[in-house]
C-alpha positions in Angstrom: 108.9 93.5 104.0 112.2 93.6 101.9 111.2 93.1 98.2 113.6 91.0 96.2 115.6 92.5 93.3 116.5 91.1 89.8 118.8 92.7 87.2 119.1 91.7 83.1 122.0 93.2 81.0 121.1 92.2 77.6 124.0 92.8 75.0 125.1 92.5 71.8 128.7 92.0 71.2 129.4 93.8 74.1 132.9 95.2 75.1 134.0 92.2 77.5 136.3 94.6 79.9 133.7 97.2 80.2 130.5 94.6 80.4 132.7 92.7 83.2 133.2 95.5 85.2 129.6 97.1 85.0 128.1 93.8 86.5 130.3 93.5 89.3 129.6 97.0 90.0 126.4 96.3 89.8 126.4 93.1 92.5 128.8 95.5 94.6 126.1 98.1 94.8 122.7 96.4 94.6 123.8 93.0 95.1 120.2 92.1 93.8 119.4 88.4 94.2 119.4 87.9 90.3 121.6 89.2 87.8 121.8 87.7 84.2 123.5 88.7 81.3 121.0 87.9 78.1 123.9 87.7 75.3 122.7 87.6 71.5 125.4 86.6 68.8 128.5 85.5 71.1 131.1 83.6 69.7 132.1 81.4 72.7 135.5 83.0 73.8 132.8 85.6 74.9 130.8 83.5 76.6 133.8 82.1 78.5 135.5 85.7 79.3 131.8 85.9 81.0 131.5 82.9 82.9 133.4 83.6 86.1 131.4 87.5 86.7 128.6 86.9 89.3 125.8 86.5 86.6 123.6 84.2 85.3 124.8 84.0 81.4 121.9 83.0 79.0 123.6 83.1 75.4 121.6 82.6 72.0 123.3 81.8 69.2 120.9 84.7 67.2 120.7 88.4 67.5 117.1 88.3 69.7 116.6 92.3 70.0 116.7 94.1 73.1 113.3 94.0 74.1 113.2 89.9 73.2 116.6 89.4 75.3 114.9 91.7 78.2 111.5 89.8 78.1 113.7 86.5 78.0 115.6 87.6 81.4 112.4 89.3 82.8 110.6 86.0 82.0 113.1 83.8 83.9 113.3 86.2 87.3 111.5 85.2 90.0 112.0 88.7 91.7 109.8 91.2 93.3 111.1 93.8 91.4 112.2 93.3 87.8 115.3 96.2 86.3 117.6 96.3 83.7 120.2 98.1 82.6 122.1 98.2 79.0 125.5 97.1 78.5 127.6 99.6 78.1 127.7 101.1 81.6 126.2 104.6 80.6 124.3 104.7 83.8 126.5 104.1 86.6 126.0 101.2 88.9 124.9 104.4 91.7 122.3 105.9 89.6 120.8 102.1 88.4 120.6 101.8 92.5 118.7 105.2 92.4 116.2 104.0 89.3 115.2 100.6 91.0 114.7 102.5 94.4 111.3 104.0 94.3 110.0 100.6 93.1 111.9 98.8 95.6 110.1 100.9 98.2 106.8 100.5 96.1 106.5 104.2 95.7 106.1 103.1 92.0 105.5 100.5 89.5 107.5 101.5 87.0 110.6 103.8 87.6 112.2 105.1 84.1 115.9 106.5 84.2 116.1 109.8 82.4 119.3 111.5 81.1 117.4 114.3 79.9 115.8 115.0 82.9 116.8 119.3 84.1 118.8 117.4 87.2 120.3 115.0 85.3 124.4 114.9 85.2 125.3 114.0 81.7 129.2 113.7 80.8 130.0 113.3 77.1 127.4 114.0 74.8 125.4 112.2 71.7 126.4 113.0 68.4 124.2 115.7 66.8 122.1 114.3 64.6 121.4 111.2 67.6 120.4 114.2 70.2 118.1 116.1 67.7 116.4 113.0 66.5 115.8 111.7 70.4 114.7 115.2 71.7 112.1 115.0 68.7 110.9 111.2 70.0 110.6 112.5 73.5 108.8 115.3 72.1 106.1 113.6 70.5 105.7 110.8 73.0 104.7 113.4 75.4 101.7 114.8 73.2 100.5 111.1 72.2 101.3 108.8 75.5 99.2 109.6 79.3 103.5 109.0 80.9 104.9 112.5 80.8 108.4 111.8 80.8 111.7 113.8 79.3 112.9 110.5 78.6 111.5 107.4 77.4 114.5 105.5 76.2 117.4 105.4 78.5 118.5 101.9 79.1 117.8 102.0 82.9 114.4 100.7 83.9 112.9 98.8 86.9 109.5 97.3 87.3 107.3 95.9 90.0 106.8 91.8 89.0 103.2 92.4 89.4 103.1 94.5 86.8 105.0 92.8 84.6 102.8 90.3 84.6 99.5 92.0 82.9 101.9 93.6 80.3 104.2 90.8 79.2 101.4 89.7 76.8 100.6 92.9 75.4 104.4 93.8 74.1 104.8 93.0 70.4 107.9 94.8 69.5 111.5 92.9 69.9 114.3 95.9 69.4 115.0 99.2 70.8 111.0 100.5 71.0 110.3 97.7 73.3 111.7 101.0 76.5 108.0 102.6 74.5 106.1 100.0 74.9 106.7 99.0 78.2 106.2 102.4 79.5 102.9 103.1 77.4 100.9 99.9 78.4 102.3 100.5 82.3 100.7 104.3 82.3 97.7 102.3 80.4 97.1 99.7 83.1 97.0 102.6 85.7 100.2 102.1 87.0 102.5 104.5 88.9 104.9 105.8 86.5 108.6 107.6 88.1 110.9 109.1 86.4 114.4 109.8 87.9 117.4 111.9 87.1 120.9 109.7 86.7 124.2 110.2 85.9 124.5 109.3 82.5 128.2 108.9 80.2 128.1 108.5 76.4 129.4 105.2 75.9 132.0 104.7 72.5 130.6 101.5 70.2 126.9 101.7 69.8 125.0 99.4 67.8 122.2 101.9 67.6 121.7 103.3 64.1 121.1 107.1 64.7 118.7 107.1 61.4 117.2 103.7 60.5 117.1 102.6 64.2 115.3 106.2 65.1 112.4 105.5 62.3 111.7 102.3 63.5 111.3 103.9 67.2 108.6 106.6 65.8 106.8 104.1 64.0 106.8 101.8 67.5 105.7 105.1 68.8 102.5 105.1 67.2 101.8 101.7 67.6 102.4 101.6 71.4 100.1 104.8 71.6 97.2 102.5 69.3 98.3 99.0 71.9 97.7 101.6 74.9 94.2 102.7 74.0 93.5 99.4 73.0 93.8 98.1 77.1 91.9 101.5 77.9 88.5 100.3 76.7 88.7 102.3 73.0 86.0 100.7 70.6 88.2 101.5 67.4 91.7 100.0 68.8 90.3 96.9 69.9 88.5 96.4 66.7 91.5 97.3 65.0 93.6 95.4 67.0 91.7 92.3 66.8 91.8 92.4 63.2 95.6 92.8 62.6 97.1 91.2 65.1 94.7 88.3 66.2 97.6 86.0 64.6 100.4 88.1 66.0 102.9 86.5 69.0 103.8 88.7 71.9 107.6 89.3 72.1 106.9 86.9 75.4 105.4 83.9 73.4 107.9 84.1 70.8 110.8 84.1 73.5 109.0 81.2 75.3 108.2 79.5 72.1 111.8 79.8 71.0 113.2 78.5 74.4 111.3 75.6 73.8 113.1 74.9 70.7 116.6 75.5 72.0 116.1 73.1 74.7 116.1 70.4 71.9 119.5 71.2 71.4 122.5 69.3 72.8 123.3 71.0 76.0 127.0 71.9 74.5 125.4 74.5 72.4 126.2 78.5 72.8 122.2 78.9 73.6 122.4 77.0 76.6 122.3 78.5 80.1 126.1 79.4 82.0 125.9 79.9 85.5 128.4 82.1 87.5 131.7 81.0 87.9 130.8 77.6 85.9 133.6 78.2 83.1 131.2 78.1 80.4 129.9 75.3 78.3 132.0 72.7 76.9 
């Protein structure tokens, strides 16, 4: 049986050229039976350059976070096989294809793009300081999470819906180590974990911050590694976690909790819902 495909490109003042071009790529390619565009911060010339690509645009009128704009789009699928893929275009539409492949053909649950894997085809390259800091991450996440990866933070991921749905829950953090926590609490719930080597092209414009951005992913590190032996039965992460974070929201109960809020709004605001090709809100 065909399984169903949906795609989410969150962004963040996104290049409109580039970000228009990447998703019709994209429905070129995979032509998955979803894609949406999760779009923090637009002003709304944005949201109307977007309006005619074949996407689904859900703008917020906030900067969300990755992970909360992912979780947002995930949320709102109703696909077999949940992927997304950053922005920017740095994977090519062919190597998103080759990411969402093995999950497609359920030969894994959660398939994680890798530029750093040996057979990986990188053009262009980080800037120093961004490749020693991320070689150190992928480093240490191998020695303190059970996935074994090169890479655990390319922006090219696809999972299976079905295990989406035990993990949504358990996913606390909203920015850039939300790619950590996906793929710790996945490897924790037993599933199978691919990694695959892309094509991958250093993309001008970033809104990662090499430094401050890279702290905050070693610290979500450790907390993913403490959420991960929390599901796999350890006595002293449960305790722990049911102390601190009894009152905490998931990133998914704070994304439905602040849909619910935005649908109090008149429908003529940014964070309402444009659909393809409907020229945008009024």
């Amino acid at each position: 049986m065909t399984r169903s495909l949906g795609i989410v490109v969150p962004a963040f003042r996104p290049d409109v050229e580039r970000l228009g071009r990447y998703v019709r790529a994209i429905d070129d390619r995979l032509a998955p039976e979803t894609l949406r565009i999760e779009l923090d911060d637009p002003d709304q010339a944005v949201v109307d350059a977007l309006a005619d690509l074949p996407a689904t645009v859900n703008a917020v009128a906030r900067r969300r976070g990755k992970g909360a704009a992912i979780t947002a789009g995930f949320d709102a699928l109703s696909t077999d096989v949940l992927a997304f893929a950053d922005a920017d275009g740095a994977t090519p539409a062919e190597s998103l294809s080759a990411v969402v492949t093995p999950v497609l053909d359920d030969e894994a649950d959660l398939s994680v793009g890798s530029r750093r894997h040996p057979e990986s085809d990188v053009g262009g390259h980080q800037g120093v300081v961004r490749r020693f800091l991320g070689d150190g991450f992928a480093w240490l996440a191998r020695r303190m999470l059970d996935a074994q990866l090169y890479d655990y933070q390319c922006g090219a991921k696809a999972l299976s819906a079905e295990f989406w749905e035990p993990v949504r829950g358990e996913i606390y953090e909203p920015g850039f180590a939300w790619d950590i926590e996906l793929v710790a609490l996945v490897a924790a719930h037993g599933g199978r974990v691919r990694e695959v080597p892309i094509s991958w092209e250093d993309q001008p414009g970033s809104t990662v911050d090499p430094v401050a951005d890279t702290l905050r992913m070693f610290r979500g590190l450790a907390v993913a590694r403490h959420r991960a032996r929390a599901v796999q039965g350890s006595t002293i992460h449960r305790a722990l976690r049911e102390a601190v974070e009894e009152d905490v929201a998931s990133v998914s109960d704070r994304v439905a909790s602040d849909s619910a809020a935005s649908n109090s709004v008149s429908s003529d605001s940014v964070s309402s819902d444009t659909e393809p090709g409907s020229g945008g809100s009024d």
